[in-house]
C-alpha positions, 0 to 999 in steps of 0.5 A: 095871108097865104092861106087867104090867096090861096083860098081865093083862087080855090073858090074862082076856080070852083066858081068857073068850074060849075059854072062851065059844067052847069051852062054846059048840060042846061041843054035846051034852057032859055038863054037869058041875057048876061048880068054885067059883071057887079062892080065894087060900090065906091063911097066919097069918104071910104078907104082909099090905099094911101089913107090906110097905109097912113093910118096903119103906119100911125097905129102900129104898135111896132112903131111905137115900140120902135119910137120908144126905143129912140126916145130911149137913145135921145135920153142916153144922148143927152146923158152922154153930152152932160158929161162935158160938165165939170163934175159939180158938188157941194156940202154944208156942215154943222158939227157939235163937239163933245166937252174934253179938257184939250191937252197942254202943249207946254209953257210960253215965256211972252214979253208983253207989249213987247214988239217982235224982235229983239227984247230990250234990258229989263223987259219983264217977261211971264209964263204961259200955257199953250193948247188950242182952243175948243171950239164946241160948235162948228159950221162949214159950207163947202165946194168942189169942182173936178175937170175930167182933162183926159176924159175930154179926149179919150172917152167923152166924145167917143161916148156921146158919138156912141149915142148918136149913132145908136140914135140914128139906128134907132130913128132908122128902125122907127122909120123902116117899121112905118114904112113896113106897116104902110106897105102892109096896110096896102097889100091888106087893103087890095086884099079885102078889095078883092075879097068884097068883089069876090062875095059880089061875083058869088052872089051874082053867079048864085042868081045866075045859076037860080035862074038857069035852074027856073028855065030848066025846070020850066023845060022839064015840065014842057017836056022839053028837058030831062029830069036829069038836067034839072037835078045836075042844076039843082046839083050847081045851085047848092055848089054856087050857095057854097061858093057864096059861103066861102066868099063872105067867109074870105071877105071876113078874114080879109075884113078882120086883117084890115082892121088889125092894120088899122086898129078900127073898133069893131062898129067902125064902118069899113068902105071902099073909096077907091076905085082899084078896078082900072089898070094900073097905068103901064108908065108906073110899070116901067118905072118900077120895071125899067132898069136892070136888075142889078140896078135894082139891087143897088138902088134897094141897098142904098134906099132901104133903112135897115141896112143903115140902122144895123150900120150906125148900131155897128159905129155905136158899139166900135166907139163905145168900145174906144171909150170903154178901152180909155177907161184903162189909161192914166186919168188927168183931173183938174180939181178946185174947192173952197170952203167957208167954215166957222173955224175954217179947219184950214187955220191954225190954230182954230178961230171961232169965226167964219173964214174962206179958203180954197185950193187948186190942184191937177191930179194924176190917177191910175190903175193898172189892173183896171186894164184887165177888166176894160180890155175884156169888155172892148173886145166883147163890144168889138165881137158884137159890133163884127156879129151886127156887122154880119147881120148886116151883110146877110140882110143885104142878101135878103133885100137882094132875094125880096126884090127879086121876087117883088120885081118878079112877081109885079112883071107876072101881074103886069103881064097876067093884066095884059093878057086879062084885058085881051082875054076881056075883049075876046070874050065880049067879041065872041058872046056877041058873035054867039048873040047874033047868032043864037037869035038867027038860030045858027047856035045853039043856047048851050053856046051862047051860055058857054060865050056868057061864061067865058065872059064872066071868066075874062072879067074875073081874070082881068079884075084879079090881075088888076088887084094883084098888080097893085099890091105887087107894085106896093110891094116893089115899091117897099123892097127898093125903099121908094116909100122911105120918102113918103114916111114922116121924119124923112 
């Protein structure tokens, strides 16, 4: 971008530089009337700045990347929630046990028939073995669920603050990265406008030069002229064709820039629809001029985005730190299961039927040397959270050093407009002075051709400090964050 400014103003300057020195020695050529200044071709449905600052914010594959990151964080968000669940499972079994004898566990005396209690006289009475019985087949469905009590206080809230915060940041980044493509677009956009009417003004300045080459040539023949001033013409001609060179190889640079912000095929027809060749209204000036530039700064730091993305990055690592340091601390669980088993295992002796159990149960865990790892991992979240926070503050200072010279260089261009205009008025002023006077045969053609110049110079002058103006203003606009609003989301 700045080799591209710089080598628009190389090629005004050679323009006016031969141009001067070429009117000035075509002593003695036909003055012919001046060609107004060619203005830029505008179509109904070409470019305008808005529509390219729109589409390029669109297109930008840095937005995109910027919107995958935060559908990244909604996903971790979402995660971060579900762990208020309580923790869920469920199995079911089948087991086949192999043929064994089951081992006696000794002898019984029963009475049979006999009720519990006491035994009558004379009740008879036998001996028994006594062993489980051998169930070879076995089916068991069961549940479990665990509330994580102390998770519910010391870590899973803090999680899912941890989340959101980094959400945030990331829908900030996506936000500042479409803003910064949209104010890209524009400042490209007044480029290439500038660049087209830049080859427009080398080829009418060509023309102009073709034709003070023909009077000249016609002068020499009359013996009216030198050899000399017509090969000093010739000279400007092959200068001008240069001129023209350059430009349509600026206006390519500019075109190829557009269309890498707008991410248009290459057979897309690219067309101005904008008229970017009035002044930019001075009210709009002093809006974005008008207030102290202290002001400004604060207005900046708390309408910019990315000072607030880099915020809510510090509050996610700070509450991923608490949650992280809650990992070391004793751990309340509510834990229930049920089991539905044919034997159930939880009857003894082993039925062969299918029968229901469950159980509840408040569990206390802890291990202390996990305080070892947990307090190493907070305090690296905390120290990256401190360097976040420090980027932050240095960011501060850049946007403080941007809008400075964004508020400086749109004061330069409003300035440079005013006087361009001045400039213009003078200029038509003194060429029909000149006119007039030529035609009385009170000035020579070399001043009226000089006149002709400075006119062309003037429009120039005035048509450039136009186009910068814009494109400090969409800049002014970027660095105090008042393009925030316009970004969808917002």
């Amino acid at each position: 971008m700045k080799f591209c400014v710089k080598l628009c103003s190389t090629l005004v300057a050679a323009s006016l530089a031969f141009l001067v020195t070429g009117a000035a020695r075509a002593v003695g050529a036909q003055e012919a009337a001046p060609a107004a200044l060619v203005e830029l071709p505008v179509k109904r449905n070409g470019l305008t700045a808005d529509a390219v600052a729109e589409r390029a914010a669109r297109t930008s594959f840095d937005v995109k990347a910027r919107a995958f990151e935060r559908q990244s964080a909604e996903a971790s968000v979402a995660q971060a929630k579900a762990a208020f669940v309580p923790r869920l499972a469920g199995a079911a079994t089948y087991t086949r046990l192999s043929d064994f004898t089951q081992p006696s566990l000794g002898t019984l005396v029963v009475a049979d028939g006999a009720a519990p209690g006491p035994l009558p006289p004379g009740q008879p009475l036998r001996a028994v073995g006594f062993s489980f019985p051998v169930i070879r087949n076995q089916y068991a469905a069961q549940a479990s669920v665990v509330v994580p009590l102390s998770d519910y206080v010391l870590r899973i809230p803090q999680g899912v603050s941890s989340a959101q915060e980094r959400q945030r940041s990331m829908s900030l980044n996506e936000l500042a990265a479409q803003a910064a493509a949209a104010t890209n677009g524009r400042v490209v956009f007044y480029g290439w406008a500038k660049a087209r009417w830049q080859v427009l003004v080398a080829k009418q300045t060509l023309t102009q030069t073709q034709g003070h080459l023909v009077d000249v040539q016609k002068l020499v023949e009359a013996g009216e002229a030198s050899k000399a001033d017509a090969l000093r013409l010739q000279s400007q001609v092959a200068s001008a064709q240069l001129f023209v060179t350059r430009a349509e190889a600026l206006a390519q640079v500019y075109e190829q820039q557009l269309r890498v912000a707008l991410h248009a095929p290459a057979k897309e027809a690219l067309d101005l629809g904008e008229d970017v060749q009035s002044d930019v209204p001075t009210a709009e000036v002093e809006r974005l001029l008008g207030a102290d530039l202290e002001v400004r700064f604060a207005e900046a730091l708390s309408q910019r985005l990315e000072p607030r993305a880099l915020d809510a990055a510090t509050c996610s690592l700070r509450e991923r730190a608490k949650a992280v340091r809650a990992g070391g601390l004793p751990r309340l669980d509510a834990v229930g299961s049920a089991i539905y088993a044919n034997p159930n295992p939880r009857i003894v002796p082993n039925q062969e039927k299918w029968r229901g159990t469950w159980e509840a149960s408040l569990q206390l865990t802890w291990a202390p040397t996990e305080l070892f790892g947990s307090e190493s991992q907070v305090d690296a979240l905390l120290r990256q959270a401190d360097a976040t926070a420090a980027q932050q503050a240095a960011l501060g200072d850049s946007i403080r050093v941007e809008v400075a010279q964004a508020i400086s260089a749109l004061r330069e261009a409003a300035e440079a407009q005013t006087s361009a205009g001045q400039g213009l008025a003078a200029a038509q002023e003194s060429y029909r002075v000149r006119k007039l006077l030529e035609e009385t045969g009170k000035a020579t053609t070399v001043e009226v051709v000089d006149a002709e110049t400075d006119l062309l110079r003037a429009r120039l002058d005035l048509i450039a400090a136009r186009l910068d103006a814009r494109a400090a203003s969409a800049r002014v606009a970027h660095a105090l964050g008042r393009d925030v609003a316009a970004m969808p989301g917002r």
